[in-house]
C-alpha positions in Angstrom: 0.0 0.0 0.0 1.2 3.6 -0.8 0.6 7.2 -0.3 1.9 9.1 -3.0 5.7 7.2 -3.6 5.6 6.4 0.4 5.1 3.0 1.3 2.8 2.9 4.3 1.8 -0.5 4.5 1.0 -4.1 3.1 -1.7 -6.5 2.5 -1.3 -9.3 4.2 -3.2 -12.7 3.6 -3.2 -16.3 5.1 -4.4 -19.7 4.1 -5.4 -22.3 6.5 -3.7 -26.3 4.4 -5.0 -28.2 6.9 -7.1 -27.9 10.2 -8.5 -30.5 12.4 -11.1 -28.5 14.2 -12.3 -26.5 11.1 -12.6 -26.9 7.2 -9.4 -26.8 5.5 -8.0 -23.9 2.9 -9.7 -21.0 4.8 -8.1 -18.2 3.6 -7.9 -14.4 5.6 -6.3 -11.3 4.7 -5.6 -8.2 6.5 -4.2 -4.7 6.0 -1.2 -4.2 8.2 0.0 0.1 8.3 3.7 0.9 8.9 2.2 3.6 11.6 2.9 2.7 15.2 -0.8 4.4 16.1 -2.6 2.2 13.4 -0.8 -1.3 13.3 -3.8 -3.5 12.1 -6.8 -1.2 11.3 -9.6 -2.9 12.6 -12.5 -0.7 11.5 -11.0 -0.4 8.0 -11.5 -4.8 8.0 -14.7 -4.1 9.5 -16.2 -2.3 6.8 -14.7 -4.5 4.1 -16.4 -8.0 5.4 -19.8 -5.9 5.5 -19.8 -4.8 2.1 -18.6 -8.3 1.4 -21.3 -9.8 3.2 -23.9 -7.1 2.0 -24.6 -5.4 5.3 -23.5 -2.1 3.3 -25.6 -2.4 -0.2 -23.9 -1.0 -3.1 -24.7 0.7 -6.2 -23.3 -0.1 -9.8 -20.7 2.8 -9.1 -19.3 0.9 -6.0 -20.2 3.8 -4.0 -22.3 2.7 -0.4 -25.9 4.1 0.1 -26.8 5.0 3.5 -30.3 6.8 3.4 -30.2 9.2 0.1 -27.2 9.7 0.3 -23.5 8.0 -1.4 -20.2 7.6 0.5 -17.4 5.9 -0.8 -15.2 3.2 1.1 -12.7 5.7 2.6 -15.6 8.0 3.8 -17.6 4.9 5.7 -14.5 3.7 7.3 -13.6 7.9 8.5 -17.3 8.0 9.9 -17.2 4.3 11.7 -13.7 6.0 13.3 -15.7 8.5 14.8 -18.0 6.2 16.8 -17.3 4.1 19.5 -16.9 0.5 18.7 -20.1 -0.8 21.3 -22.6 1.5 18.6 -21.2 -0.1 15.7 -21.7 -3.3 17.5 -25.4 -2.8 18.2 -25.8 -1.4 14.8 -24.6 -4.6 13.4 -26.7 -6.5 15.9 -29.8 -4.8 14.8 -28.5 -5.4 10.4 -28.3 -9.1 11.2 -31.4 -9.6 13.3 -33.5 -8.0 10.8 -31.5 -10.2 8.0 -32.4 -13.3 9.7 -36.2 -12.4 10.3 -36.5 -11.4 6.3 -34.8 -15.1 5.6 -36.8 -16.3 7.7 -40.1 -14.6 6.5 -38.8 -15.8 2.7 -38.3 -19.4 4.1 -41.9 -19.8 5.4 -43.6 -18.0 2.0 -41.5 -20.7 -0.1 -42.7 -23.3 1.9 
């Protein structure tokens, strides 16, 4: 990762051959800053496994719609920096309870 020709960081990934207690060939990857005061940037991994997992819906531009209005990746990641970790946790709560009553819903009418 760079900023400008300064070289602040690297992606870092892992795979997982074999495993005993889990499936094998899990893979992981992370983000890991040359910055003392950001190390492994938790919130910035955060928002990437909800957009992968669609708790953040995006639009054809790959630009995240909260309400009316577009943010890009950088600008959710700035915002969830401002709040304190417990409200982002109770926010998420609330995203996957609501997710699992609307599968559930869609189960029951398919049945």
């Amino acid at each position: 990762m760079k900023d400008g020709k300064d070289k602040i960081g690297q992606d870092v990934g892992a795979e997982c051959i074999k495993n005993k207690v889990a499936p094998p060939f899990g893979k992981c990857s992370w983000k890991f800053y040359f910055d003392p005061t950001r190390g492994l940037d938790v919130i910035e991994s955060l928002v990437e496994h909800m957009l992968e997992e669609g708790y953040l819906p995006k639009n054809a531009s790959g630009r995240v719609e909260i309400g009316d209005k577009k943010y890009t990746k950088s600008q959710i990641v700035d915002m969830y920096r401002d709040k304190p970790l417990p409200e982002i946790i109770a926010a998420l709560q609330t995203i996957d309870e609501r997710r699992a009553k609307e599968s559930a819903s869609a189960e029951t009418e398919e049945a």
